[in-house]
C-alpha positions in Angstrom: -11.7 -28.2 -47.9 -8.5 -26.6 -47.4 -9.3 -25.3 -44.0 -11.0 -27.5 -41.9 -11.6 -31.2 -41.3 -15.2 -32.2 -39.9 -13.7 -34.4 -37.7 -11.3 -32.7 -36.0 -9.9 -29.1 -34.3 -7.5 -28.3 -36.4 -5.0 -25.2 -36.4 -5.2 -22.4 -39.1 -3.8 -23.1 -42.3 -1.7 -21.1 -44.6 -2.4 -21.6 -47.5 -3.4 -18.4 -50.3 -6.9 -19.8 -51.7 -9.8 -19.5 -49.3 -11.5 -22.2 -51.5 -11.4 -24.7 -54.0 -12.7 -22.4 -56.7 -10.3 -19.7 -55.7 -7.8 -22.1 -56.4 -9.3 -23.1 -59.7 -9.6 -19.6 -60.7 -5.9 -19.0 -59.9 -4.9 -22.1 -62.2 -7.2 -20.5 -64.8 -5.3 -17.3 -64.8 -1.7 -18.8 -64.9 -2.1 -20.6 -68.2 -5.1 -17.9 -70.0 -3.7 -17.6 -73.3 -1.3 -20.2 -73.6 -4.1 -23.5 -73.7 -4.8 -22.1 -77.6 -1.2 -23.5 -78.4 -1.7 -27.1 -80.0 -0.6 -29.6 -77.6 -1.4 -27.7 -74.8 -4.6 -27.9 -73.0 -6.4 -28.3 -69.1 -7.5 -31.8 -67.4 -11.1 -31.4 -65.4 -13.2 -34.2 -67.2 -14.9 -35.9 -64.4 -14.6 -39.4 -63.8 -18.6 -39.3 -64.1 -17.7 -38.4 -67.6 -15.2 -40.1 -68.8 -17.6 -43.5 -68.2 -19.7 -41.8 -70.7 -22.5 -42.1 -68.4 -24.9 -43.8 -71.4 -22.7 -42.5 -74.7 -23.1 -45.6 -76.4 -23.5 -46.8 -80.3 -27.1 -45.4 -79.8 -25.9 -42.4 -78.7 -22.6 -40.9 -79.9 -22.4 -43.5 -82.6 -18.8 -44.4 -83.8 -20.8 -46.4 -86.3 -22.9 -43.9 -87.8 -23.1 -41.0 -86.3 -20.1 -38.6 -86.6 -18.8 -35.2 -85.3 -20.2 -33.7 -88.7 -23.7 -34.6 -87.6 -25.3 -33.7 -84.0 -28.5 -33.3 -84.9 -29.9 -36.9 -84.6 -32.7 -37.5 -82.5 -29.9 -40.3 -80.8 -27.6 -37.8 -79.8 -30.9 -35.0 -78.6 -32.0 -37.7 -76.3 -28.7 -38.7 -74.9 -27.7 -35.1 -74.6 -30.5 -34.3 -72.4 -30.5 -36.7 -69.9 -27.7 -34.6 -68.3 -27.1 -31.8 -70.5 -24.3 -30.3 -68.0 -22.5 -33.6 -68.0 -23.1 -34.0 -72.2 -21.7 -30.6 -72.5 -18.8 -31.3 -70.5 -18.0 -34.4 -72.2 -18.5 -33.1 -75.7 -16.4 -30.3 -75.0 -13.5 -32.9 -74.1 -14.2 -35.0 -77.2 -14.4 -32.5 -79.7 -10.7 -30.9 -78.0 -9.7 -34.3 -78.3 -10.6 -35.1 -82.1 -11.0 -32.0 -84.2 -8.0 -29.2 -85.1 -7.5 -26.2 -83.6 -9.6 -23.6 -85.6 -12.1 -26.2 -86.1 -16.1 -26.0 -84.1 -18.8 -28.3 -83.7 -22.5 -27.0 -82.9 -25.1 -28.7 -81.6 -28.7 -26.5 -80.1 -31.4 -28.7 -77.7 -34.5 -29.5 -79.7 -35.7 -28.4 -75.6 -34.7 -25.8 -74.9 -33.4 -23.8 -77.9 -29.8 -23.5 -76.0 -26.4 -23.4 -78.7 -23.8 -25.4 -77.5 -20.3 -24.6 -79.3 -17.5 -27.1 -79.1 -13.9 -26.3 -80.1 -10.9 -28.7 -81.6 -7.6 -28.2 -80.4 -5.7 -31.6 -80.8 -6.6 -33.0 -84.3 -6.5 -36.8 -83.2 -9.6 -37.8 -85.7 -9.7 -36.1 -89.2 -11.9 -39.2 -90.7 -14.4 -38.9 -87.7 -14.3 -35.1 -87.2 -14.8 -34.7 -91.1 -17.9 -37.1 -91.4 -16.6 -40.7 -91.5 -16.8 -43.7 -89.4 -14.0 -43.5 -86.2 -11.1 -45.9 -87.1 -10.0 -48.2 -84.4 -7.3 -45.7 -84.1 -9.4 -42.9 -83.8 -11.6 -44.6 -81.2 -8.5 -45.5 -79.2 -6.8 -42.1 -79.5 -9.8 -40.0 -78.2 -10.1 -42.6 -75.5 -7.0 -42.1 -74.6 -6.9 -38.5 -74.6 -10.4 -38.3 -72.8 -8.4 -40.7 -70.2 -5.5 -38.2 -70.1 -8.1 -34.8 -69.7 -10.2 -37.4 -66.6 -9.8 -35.6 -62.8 -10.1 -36.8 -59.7 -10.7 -33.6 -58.3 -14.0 -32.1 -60.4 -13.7 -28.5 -62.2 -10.1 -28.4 -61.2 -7.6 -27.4 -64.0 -4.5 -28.3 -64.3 -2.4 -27.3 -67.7 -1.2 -30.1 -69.5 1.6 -31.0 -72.3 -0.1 -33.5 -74.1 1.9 -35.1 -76.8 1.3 -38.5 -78.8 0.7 -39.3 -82.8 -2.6 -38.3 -84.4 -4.6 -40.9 -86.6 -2.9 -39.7 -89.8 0.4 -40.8 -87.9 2.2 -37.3 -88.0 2.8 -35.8 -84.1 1.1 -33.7 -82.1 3.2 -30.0 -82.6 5.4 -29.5 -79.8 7.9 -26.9 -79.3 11.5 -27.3 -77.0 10.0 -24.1 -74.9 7.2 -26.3 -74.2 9.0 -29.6 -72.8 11.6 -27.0 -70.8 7.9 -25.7 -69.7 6.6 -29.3 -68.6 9.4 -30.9 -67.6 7.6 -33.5 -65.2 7.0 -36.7 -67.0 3.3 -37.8 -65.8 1.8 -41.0 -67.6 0.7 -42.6 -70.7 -3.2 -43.4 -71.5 -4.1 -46.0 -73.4 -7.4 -48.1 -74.3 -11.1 -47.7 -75.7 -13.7 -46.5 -73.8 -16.5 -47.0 -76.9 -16.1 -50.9 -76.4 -15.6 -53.0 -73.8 -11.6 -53.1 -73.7 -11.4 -50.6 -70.9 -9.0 -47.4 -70.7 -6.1 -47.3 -68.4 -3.1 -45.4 -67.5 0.7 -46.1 -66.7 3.2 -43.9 -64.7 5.7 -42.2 -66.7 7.0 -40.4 -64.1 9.3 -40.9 -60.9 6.6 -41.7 -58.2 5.6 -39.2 -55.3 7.3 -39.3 -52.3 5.2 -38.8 -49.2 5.3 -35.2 -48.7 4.2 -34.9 -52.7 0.9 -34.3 -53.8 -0.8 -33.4 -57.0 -4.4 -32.3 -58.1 -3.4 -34.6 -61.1 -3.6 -37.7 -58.5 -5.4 -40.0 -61.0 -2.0 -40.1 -63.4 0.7 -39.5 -61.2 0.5 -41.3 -58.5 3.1 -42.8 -55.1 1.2 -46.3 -56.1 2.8 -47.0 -59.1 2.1 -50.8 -58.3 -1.4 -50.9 -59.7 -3.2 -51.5 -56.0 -4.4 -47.9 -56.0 -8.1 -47.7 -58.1 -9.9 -45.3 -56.9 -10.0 -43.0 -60.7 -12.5 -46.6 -61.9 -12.7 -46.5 -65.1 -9.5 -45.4 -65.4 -7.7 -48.4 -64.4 -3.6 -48.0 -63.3 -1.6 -50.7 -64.2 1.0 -52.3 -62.3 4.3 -51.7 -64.4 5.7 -48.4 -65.5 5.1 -47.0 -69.1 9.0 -47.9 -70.1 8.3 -51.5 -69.3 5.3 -52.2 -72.5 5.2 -49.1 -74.3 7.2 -48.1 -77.2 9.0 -44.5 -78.1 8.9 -42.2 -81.0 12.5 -41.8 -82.6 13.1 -38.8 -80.2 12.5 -41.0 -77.3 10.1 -37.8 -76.4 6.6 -39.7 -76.2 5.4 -43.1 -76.5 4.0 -44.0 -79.9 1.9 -47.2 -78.8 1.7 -49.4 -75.4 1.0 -53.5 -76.1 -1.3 -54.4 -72.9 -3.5 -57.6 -72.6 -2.8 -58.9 -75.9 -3.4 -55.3 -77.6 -1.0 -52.7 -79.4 -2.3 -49.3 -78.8 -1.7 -45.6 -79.6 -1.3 -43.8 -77.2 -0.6 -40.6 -75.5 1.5 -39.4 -73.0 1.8 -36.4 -70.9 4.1 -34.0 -68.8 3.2 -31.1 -66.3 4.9 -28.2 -64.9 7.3 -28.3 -61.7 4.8 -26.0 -60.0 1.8 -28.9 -60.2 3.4 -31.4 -57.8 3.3 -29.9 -54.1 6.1 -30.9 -51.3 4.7 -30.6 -47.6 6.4 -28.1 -45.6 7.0 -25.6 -48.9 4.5 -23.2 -46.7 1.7 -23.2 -48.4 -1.5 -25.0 -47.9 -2.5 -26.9 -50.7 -6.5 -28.5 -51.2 -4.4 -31.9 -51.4 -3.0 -31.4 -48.1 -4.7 -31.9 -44.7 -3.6 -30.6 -41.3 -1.9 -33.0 -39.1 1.2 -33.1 -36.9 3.5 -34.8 -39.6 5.3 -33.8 -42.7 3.3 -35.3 -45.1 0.8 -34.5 -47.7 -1.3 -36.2 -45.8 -0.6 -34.9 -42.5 0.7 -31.7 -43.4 1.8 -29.5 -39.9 4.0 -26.8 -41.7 1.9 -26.1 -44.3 -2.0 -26.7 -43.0 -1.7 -26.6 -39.1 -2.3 -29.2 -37.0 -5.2 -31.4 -35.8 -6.5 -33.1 -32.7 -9.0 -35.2 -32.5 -12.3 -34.6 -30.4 
């Protein structure tokens, strides 16, 4: 991926990761020991996931069946229809809803396996502690599933996520942390457990052609809506600023009004180091060899390509 296209004979690139899971491991070790900090935590839901591939009212029930109750015969059979892809997905939603300090077990009537969940963000006390979702809890964790979704599968990327739980106080964050993350990204907004979609705005200054970013569903050079290829994640075509409000400290947005709808919502920054700039020397998996300058065609940093 980093090295070669099919296509073409391309010169060497020189770039540090031999792979894409070299590079995944080397994202890994920057931020080990820091994602533990509330309000901090890694993107790599897939797409695949974030649809909820069949996580419906019959299967993780926001009218019935809550995070204090995995055990239904409901949530066995959805579970096992793709238990990498369930454990993936619960392991997002359970970040997403439940506290820091806070697990959620569930072990396949199949196959005897213990799956562990932890919390880290706290968005849904009534849902994590037994009760029905809220609205608001259903939109928060849909917008924070939205916010973990990546184009780019088992790629991690650290995140400063930052919004309003469901109990209306904010997600802890420190100044060391915004000085940390000091790239505005997006805000996510919606419901992905009904049929009002979930979508995400650009918060950020738009990439220039020589930028890239593994975080390509959020931040994005097509800030005009016209780029859609994150589905269900939907980009809309105005900036966050233009129909989302924020909090007193004018550090997040507190809700976004889109199609009729007022909804919480949550925004996030990344670190300087996550957005890549052709011709910085080094190769990265979102840049292709070519004879330009841009991330797209990438001479400095990848080689360059001719075609057969």
């Amino acid at each position: 991926m980093l090295l070669l296209v099919a296509a073409s004979a391309c010169g060497p690139a020189e770039g540090p990761f031999e792979s894409e899971a070299a590079f995944v491991q080397a994202q890994e070790l920057v931020v080990d020991g820091d994602i533990a900090r509330l309000g901090l935590s890694l993107n790599g839901l897939s797409l695949n996931g974030l649809s909820l591939n069949g996580l419906s009212l019959n299967g993780l029930s926001l009218n019935g069946l809550s995070l204090d109750g995995l055990s239904s015969p409901e949530f066995d059979a959805w579970f096992q229809t793709d238990p990498e892809l369930g454990d993936m997905v619960m392991k997002y939603v359970v970040a997403c809803a439940a506290p820091s300090g806070v697990s959620r077990t569930y072990t396949s009537s199949s196959t005897g396996v213990t799956y562990v969940w932890k919390g880290n963000l706290g968005l849904a006390p009534d849902w994590t502690n037994g009760e029905p979702a809220t609205l608001t809890e259903q939109r928060l964790v849909s917008a924070c599933l939205g916010a973990h979704a990546s184009k780019y599968h088992d790629v991690h990327i650290p995140l400063s996520v930052l919004g309003l739980r469901a109990t209306g106080t904010p997600i802890p964050v420190t100044p060391e942390e915004l000085q940390q993350f000091p790239e505005k990204e997006a805000c996510f907004f919606g419901n992905l457990f009904t049929d009002e979609g979930i979508f995400v705005g650009n918060d950020g200054r738009p990439l220039n052609n020589a930028e890239s970013t593994a975080r390509a569903c959020a931040l994005s050079s097509h800030g005009n809506g016209k780029n859609q290829e994150c589905l269900p994640l939907v980009r809309v075509k105005r900036d966050c600023a233009k129909f989302c409000t924020l909090d007193a400290s004018r550090t997040f947005y507190v809700s976004c009004t889109y199609n009729g709808i007022t909804y919480p919502v949550i925004t996030t920054r990344l670190r300087a180091a996550d957005i890549y700039t052709c011709g910085d020397g080094v190769c990265q998996f979102t840049e292709k060899p070519g004879r330009g300058t841009t991330a797209d065609s990438c001479a400095r940093d990848c080689g360059t390509c001719s075609s057969r």
